[in-house]
MITORDO-970496 format. One line per 10 residues: number of its first residue (from 1); their letters; for each residue x, y, z of C-alpha. Coordinates in pm, whole numbers. Layout:
<atoms>
NUM> a> X,Y,Z ~ ... $
</atoms>
This chain:
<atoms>
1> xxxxxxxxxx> -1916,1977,1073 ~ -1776,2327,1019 ~ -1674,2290,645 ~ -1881,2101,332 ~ -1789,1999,1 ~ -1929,1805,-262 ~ -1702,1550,-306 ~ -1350,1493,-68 ~ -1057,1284,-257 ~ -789,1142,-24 $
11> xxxxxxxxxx> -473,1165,-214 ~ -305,1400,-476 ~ -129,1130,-718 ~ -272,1065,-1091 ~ -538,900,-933 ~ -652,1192,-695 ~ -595,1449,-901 ~ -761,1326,-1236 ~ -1064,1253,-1008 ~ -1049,1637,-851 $
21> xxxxxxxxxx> -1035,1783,-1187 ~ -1299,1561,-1341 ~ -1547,1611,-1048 ~ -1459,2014,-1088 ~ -1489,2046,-1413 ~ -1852,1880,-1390 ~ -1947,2186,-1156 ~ -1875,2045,-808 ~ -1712,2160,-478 ~ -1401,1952,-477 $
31> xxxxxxxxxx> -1083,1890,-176 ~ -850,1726,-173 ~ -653,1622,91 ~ -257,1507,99 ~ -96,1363,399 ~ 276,1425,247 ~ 413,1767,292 ~ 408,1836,-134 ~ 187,1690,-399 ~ 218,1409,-630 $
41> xxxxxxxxxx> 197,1098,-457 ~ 390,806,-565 ~ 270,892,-906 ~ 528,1226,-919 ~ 849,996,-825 ~ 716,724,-1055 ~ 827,684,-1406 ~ 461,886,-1491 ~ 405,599,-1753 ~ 22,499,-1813 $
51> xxxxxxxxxx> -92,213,-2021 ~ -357,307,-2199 ~ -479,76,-2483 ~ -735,141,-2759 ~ -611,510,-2752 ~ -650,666,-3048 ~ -345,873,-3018 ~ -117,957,-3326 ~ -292,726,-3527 ~ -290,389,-3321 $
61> xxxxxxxxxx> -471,53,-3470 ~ -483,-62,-3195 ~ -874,-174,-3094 ~ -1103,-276,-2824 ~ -1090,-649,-2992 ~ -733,-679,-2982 ~ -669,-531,-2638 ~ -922,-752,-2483 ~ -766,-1064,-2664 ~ -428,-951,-2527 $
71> xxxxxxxxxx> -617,-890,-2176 ~ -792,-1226,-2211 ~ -431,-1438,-2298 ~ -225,-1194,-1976 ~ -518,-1273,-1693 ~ -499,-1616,-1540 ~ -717,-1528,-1238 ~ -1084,-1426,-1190 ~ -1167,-1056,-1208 ~ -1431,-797,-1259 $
81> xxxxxxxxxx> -1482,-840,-1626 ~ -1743,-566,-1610 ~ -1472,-353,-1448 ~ -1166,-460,-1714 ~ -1391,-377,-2006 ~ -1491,-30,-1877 ~ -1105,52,-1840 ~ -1072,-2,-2168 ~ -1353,137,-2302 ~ -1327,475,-2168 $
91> xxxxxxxxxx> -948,547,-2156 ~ -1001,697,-2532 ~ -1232,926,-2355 ~ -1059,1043,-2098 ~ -734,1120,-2310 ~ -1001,1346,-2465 ~ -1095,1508,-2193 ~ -755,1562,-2067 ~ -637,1728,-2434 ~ -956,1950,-2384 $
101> xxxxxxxxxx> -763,2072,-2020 ~ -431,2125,-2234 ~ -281,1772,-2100 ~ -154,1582,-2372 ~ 38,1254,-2331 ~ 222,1068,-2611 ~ 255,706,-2715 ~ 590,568,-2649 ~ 715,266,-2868 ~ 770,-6,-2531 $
111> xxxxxxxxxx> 610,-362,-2611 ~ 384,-484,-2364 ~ 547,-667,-2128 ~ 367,-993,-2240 ~ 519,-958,-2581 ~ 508,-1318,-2707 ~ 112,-1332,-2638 ~ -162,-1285,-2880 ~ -265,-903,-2893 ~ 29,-731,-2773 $
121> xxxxxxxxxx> 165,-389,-2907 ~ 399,-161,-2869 ~ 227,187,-2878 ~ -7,119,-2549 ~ 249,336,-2290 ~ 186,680,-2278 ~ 378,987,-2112 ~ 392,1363,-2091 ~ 636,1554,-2265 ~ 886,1715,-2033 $
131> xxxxxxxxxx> 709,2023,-1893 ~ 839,2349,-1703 ~ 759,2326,-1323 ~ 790,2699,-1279 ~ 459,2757,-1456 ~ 333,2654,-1052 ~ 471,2935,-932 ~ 545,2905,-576 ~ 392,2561,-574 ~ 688,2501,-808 $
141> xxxxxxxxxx> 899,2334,-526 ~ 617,2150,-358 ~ 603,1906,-635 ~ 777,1596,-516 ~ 1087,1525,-642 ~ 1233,1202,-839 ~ 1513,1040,-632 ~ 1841,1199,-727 ~ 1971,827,-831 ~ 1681,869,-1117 $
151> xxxxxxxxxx> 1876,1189,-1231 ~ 2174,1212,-1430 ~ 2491,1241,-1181 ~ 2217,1269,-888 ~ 2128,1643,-1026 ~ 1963,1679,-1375 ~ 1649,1584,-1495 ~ 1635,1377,-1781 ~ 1357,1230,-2022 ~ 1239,868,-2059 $
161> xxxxxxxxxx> 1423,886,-2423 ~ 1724,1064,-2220 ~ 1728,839,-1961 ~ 1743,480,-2177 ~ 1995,633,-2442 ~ 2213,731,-2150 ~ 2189,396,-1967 ~ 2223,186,-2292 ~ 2510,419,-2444 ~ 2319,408,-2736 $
171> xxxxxxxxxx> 2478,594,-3029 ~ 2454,931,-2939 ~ 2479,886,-2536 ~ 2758,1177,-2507 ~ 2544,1420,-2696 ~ 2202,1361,-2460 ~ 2454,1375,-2154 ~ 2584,1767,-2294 ~ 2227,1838,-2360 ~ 2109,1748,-2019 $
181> xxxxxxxxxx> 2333,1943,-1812 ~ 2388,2224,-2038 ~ 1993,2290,-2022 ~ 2044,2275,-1638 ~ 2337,2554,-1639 ~ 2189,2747,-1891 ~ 1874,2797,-1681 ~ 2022,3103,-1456 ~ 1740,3232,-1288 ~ 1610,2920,-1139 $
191> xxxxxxxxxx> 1965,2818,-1033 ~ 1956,3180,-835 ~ 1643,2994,-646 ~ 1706,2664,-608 ~ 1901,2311,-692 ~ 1596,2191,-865 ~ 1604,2119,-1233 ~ 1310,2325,-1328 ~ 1237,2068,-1597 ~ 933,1798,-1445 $
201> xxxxxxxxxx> 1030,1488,-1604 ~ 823,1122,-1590 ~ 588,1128,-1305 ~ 668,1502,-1247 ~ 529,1597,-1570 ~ 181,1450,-1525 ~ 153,1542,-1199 ~ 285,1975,-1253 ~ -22,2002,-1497 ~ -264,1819,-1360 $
211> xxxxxxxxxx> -173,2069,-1045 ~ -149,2374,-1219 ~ -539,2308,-1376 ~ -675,2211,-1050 ~ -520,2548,-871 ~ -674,2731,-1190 ~ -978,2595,-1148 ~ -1005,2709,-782 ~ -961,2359,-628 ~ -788,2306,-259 $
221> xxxxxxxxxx> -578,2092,-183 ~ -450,2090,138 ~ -103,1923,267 ~ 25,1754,593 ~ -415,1629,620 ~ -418,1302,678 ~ -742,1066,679 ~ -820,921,1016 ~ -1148,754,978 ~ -1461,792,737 $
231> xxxxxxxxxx> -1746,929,854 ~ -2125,768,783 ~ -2448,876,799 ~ -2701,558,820 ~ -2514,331,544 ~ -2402,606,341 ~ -2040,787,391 ~ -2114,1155,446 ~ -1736,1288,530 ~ -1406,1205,680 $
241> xxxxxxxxxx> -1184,1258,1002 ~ -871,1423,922 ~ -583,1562,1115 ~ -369,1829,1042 ~ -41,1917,1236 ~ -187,1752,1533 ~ -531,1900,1543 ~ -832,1633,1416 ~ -1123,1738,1270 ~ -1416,1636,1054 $
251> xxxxxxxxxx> -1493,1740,720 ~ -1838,1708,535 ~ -1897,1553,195 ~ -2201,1641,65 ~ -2208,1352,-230 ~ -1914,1131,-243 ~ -1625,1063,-75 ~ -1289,945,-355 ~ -997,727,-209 ~ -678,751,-380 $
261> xxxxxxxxxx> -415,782,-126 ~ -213,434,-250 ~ -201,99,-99 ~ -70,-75,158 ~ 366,-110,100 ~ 510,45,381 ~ 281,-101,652 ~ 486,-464,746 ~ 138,-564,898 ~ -32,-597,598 $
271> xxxxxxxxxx> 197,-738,398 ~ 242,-1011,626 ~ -107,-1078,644 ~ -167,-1059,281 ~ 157,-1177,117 ~ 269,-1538,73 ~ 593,-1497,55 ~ 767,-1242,369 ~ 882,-946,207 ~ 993,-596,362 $
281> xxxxxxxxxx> 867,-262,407 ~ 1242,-148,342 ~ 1281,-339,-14 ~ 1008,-139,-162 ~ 1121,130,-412 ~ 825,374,-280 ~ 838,704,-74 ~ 922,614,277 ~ 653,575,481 ~ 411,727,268 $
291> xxxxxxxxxx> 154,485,138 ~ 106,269,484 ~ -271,149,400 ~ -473,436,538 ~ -724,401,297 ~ -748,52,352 ~ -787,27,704 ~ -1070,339,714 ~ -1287,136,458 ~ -1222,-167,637 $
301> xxxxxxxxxx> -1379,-54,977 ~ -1695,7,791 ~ -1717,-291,601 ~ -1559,-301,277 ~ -1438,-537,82 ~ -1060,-639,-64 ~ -921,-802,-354 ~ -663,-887,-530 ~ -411,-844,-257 ~ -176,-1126,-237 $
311> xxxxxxxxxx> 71,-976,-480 ~ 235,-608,-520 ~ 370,-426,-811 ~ 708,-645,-827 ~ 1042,-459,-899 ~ 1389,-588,-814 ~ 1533,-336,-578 ~ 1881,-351,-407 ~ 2048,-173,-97 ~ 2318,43,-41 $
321> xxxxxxxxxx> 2450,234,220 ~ 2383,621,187 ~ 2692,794,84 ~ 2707,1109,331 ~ 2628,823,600 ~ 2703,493,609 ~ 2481,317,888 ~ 2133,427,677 ~ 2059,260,358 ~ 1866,372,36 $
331> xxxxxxxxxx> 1681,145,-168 ~ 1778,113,-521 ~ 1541,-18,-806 ~ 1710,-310,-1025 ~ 1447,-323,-1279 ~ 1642,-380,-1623 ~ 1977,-411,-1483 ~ 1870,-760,-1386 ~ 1817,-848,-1788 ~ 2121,-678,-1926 $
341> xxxxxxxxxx> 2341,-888,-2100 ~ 2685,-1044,-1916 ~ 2493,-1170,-1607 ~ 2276,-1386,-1461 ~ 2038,-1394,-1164 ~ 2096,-1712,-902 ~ 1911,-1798,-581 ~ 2073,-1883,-309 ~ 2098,-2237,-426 ~ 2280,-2112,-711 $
351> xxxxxxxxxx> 1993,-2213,-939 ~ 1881,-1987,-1223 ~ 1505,-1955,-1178 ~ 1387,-1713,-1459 ~ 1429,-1528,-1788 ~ 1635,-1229,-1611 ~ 1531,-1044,-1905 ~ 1183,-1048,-1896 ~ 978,-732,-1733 ~ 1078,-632,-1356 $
361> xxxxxxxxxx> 698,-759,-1287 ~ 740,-1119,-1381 ~ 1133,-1127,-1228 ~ 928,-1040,-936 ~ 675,-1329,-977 ~ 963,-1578,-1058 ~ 1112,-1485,-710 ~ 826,-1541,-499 ~ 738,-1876,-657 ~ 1113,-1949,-643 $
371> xxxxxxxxxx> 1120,-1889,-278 ~ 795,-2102,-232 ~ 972,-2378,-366 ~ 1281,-2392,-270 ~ 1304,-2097,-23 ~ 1631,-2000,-145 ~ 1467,-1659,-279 ~ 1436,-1318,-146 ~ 1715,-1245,-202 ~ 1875,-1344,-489 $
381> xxxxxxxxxx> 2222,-1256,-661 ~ 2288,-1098,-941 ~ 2645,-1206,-1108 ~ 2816,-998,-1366 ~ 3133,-974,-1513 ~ 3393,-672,-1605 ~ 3194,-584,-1984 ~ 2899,-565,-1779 ~ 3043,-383,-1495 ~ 3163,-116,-1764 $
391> xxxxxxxxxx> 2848,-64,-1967 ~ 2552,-130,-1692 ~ 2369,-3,-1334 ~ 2330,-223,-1115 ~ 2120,-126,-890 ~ 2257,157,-687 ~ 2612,127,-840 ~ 2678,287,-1139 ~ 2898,195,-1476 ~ 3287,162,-1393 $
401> xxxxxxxxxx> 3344,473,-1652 ~ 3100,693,-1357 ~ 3127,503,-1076 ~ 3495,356,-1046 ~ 3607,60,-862 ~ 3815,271,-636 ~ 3611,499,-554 ~ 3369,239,-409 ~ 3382,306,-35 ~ 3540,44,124 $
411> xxxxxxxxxx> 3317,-65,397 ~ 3061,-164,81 ~ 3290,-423,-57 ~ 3211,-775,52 ~ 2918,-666,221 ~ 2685,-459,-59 ~ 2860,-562,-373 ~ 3132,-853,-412 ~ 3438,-911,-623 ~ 3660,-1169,-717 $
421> xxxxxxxxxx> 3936,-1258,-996 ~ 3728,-1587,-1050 ~ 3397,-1685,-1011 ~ 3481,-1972,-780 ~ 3591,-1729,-542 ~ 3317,-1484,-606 ~ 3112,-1804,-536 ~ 3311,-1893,-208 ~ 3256,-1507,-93 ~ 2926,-1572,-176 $
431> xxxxxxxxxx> 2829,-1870,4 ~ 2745,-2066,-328 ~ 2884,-2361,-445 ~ 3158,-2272,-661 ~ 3172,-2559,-941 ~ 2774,-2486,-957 ~ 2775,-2073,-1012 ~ 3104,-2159,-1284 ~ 2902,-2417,-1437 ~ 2579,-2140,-1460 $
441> xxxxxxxxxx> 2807,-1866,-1587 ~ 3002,-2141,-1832 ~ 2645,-2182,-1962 ~ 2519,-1848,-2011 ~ 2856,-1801,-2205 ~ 2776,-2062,-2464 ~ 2413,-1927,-2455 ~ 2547,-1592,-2572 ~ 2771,-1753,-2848 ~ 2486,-1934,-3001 $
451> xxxxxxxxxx> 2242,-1667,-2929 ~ 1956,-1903,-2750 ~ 1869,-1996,-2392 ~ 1741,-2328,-2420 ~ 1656,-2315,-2024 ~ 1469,-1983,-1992 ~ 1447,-1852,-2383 ~ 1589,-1508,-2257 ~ 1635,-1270,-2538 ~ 1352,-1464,-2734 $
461> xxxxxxxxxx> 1085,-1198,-2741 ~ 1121,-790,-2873 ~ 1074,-702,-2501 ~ 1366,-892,-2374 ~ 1633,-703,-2676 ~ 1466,-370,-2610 ~ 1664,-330,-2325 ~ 1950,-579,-2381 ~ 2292,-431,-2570 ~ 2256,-389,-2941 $
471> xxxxxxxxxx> 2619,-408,-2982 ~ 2570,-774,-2825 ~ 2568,-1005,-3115 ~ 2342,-1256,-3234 ~ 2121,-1172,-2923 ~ 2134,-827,-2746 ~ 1980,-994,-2427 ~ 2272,-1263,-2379 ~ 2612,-1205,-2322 ~ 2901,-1409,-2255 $
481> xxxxxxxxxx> 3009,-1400,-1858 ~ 3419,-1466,-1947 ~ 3581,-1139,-1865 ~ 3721,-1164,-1538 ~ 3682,-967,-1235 ~ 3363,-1067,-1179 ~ 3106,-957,-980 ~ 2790,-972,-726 ~ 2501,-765,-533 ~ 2164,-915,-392 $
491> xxxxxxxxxx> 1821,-817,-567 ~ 1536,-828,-319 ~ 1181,-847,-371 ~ 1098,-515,-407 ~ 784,-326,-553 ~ 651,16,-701 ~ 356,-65,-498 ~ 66,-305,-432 ~ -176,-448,-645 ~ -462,-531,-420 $
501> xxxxxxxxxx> -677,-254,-199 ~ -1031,-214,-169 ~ -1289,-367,-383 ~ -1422,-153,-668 ~ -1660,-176,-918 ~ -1706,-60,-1291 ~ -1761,285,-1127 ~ -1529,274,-901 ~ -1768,258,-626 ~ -1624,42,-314 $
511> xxxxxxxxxx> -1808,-263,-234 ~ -1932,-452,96 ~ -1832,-807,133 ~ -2183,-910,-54 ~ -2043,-710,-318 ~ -2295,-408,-293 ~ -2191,-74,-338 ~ -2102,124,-50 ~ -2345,441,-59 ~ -2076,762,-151 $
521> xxxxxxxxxx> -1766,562,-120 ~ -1535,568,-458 ~ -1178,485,-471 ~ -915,461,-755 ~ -541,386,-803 ~ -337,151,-597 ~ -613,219,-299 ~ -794,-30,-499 ~ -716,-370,-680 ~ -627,-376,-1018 $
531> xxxxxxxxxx> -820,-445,-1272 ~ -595,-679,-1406 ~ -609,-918,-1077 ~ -240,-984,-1025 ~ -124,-896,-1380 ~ 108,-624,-1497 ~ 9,-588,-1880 ~ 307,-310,-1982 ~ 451,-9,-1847 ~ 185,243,-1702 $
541> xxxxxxxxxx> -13,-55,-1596 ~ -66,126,-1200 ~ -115,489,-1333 ~ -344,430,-1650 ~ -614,216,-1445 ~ -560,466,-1169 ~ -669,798,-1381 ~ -947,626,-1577 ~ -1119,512,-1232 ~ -1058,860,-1088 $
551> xxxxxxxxxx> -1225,993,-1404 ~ -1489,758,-1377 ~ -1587,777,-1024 ~ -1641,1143,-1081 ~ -1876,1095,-1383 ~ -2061,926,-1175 ~ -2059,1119,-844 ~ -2161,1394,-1109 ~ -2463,1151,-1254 ~ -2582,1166,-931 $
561> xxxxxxxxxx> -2590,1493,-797 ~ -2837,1802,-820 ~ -2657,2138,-726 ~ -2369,2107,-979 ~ -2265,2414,-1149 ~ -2067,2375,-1436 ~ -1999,2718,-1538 ~ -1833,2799,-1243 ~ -1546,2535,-1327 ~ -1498,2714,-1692 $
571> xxxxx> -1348,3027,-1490 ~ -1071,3088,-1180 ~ -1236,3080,-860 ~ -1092,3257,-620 ~ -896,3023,-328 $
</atoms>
């Protein structure tokens, strides 16, 4: 092998690059390589949420007692316990750490999404404050971007805060909308450059300085290098196969090798071989084509072990045609608009099958058992009427007062979304039984008058009115379905990822299928399965796990080697 370095991570998301600047800051010879084209992983087009319990952070109560009773009441499944407990004993560390490198997040106020169990909070999500992507320099535009149906009018970068006032119309709405795009205009020299909002928001701004410390700190990482294979010496892993623009080569690590290059979602082999339900590639809400299970099937070959992998990272998504050309389709994520108020979710039977409102995670859940039992599921409708229509996404199309009904094109009606001046014909167009979806919607209506769901008890917990209407009266997360036209789209079973991958331990060492560690193997992020087993605790609950593990797997590759030099990693080195 022509090149050597201490320790090789496969991926640049949260995962990757927490590990990289861990492992460099303990005084070793990091790369990192990227098989996209620009850096960030799924982790820079994500929402950039971590949950993070037991933090510390502007003066949290929140404890290693009550997070592992909250833990304890969320898991129904076996897992690691050894593993769950060292998540949450050392995220208060590495938030440390990360403030010592200038990265500071910030506790949101989002209950966990299991807010009716024992030991939930509302202070466990944490994200970066909106941060200027030019500080990269001419790695400024490398950064991936967030979809433009994440920005406001497909263009400017807004906040979490931004985002939900916006979306809501919360009091205030028209304000946050002049502040967004006059802090685009105003910014004239980047606008001489390029469309980009210079502004990183959610995933963007953990990821721009998480780069910029790593290129201070004199670490590579190299795009368009994808992993082919791992490369072992006796039963230890001493490097990796990579190619590069065609050309394949090997590269030497001289300690450790980290895998962090996502799971499995966009390779229809695996999930048919690990899902229960059939789901598609195309319904995930990922970067195309970009996390296909490389990791996975390298560790694989030389005997690792998986877990957790019957289940991804649920999140209703729906599908619309691109609007510059017709015959391709985007993806759309659904993930509140399926709780808002005025609507209700239906399977095919016309059954409801869930608390619409409750987190994107557990709609998710309630379609795959739904489909196992009656296999009316996958997809699902969504039904709304003209309030909702007004006020709400959903999915891909936008309120009426953005998105009009006319200027809908016309080859998406009756095939995307649906409409009808009753909902017995909205029904009929729909292939439902008519008296059934009027009898659902005649429900929900009386629901929202008395302010209970008796069938589903949507709108009983403080997650499900978070993001309900607060102008909908007695309960924010039920409103009548009356106002005539009415409408329709399908949900699918989408994801923002997997949940299973590789098995890891309280190190993040990768196992064998006796459960041994695999000598100089580590892995982290959605390359691995969650600590959680197939449980989605609150929002953050991919990226948190996935930069403790990197920071742990590079304590430990640091434990355990001798040549480290720890002063170099307080200065530049040069590239």
């Amino acid at each position: 092998m022509s090149e050597t370095f201490d320790v090789i991570v496969v991926g640049s998301g949260a995962a990757g690059m927490t590990a990289a600047l861990r492992a460099r800051d303990l005084g070793l010879q990091v790369l990192v390589v990227e098989k996209a084209h620009k850096y960030g992983g799924t982790s820079a087009t994500s929402g950039g949420v971590a949950w993070i319990p037991n933090h510390g952070l502007g003066g949290s109560t929140d404890t290693r007692e009550e997070t592992l009773t909250y833990l304890d009441a969320v898991i129904k499944e076996p897992v690691n316990r050894e593993r769950l407990e060292a998540y949450v004993d050392t995220g208060r560390e590495m938030l440390g750490w990360l403030g010592g490198e200038g990265i500071n997040m910030i506790s949101m106020p989002w209950p966990d999404y299991f807010a009716e169990l024992p030991g939930s909070r509302t202070d466990r999500s944490l994200v970066m404050p909106p941060w200027d992507g030019r500080q990269l320099g001419d790695k400024f535009p490398l950064v991936r971007e967030q979809y433009p149906r994440f920005k406001l009018f497909n263009r400017y970068s807004m906040n979490l805060e931004e985002t939900f006032t916006i979306a809501a119309r919360a009091p205030g709405w028209k304000k946050k909308v002049a502040t967004v795009i006059g802090r685009y205009w105003k910014d004239r020299s980047t606008r001489k450059m390029t469309k980009r909002d210079r502004l990183y928001v959610s995933g963007a701004a953990l990821i721009g300085p998480l780069l910029a410390r790593l290129d201070h700190k004199g670490v590579k990482i190299r795009l368009e290098t994808k992993l082919e294979t791992l490369i072992t010496t006796g039963d230890k892993i001493t490097g990796v196969t990579v190619s590069h623009l065609g050309r394949i080569y090997d590269i030497e690590a001289r300690h450790a090798v980290v895998l962090c290059a996502g799971g499995f979602e966009w390779n229809q082999e695996l999930r048919d071989r690990f899902y229960p339900v059939r789901t598609s590639i195309w319904w995930t809400s990922t970067p195309q084509g970009a996390n296909t299970g490389d990791a996975l099937i390298a560790a694989e070959k030389i005997g690792a072990a998986t877990e957790h992998t019957a289940e991804g990272w649920w999140a209703p998504t729906m599908i619309l045609p691109n609007r510059s050309a017709s015959n391709f389709e985007e993806v759309h994520q659904a993930v509140f608009d399926v709780g808002r108020p005025y609507s209700v979710c239906v399977n095919r039977n016309g059954d409801r099958f869930v608390n619409e409102a409750c987190s994107y995670d557990r709609f998710g859940a309630a379609m795959a058992s739904d489909q196992l039992a009656t296999g009316a599921n996958t997809p699902c409708w969504l039904v709304f009427d003209a309030v909702f229509r007004q006020k709400f996404t959903a999915g891909g199309i936008l309120p009426s007062a953005i998105m009009s009904d006319r200027s809908i094109p016309m080859d998406w009606w009756d095939h995307y979304i649906f409409k009808a001046d009753s909902v017995a014909e909205l029904a009929r167009k729909i292939d439902l039984d008519p008296a059934k979806l009027e009898d659902v919607t005649r429900r929900m209506t009386e629901y929202a008058a008395k302010g209970e769901d008796p069938e589903f008890g949507r709108g009983s917990t403080i997650y499900d009115k978070t993001f309900g209407d607060p102008t909908c009266q007695p309960n924010p997360a039920l409103g009548a379905i009356c106002k005539a036209p009415f409408y329709a789209v399908q949900i699918h079973l989408g994801d923002l990822g997997t949940k299973g991958g590789l098995k890891a331990d309280h190190k993040a060492r990768v196992v064998d299928g006796s459960g041994n560690p695999i000598p100089g193997l580590y892995a982290a992020g959605n390359a691995t399965g969650s600590p959680f087993g197939l449980n989605y605790p609150g929002a953050g609950g991919t990226i948190g796990p996935a930069m403790v593990f990197g920071y742990i797997a590079a304590n430990d590759i640091a434990s355990r080697a001798t040549n480290r030099d720890v002063a170099s990693a307080r200065e530049p080195v040069a590239t």
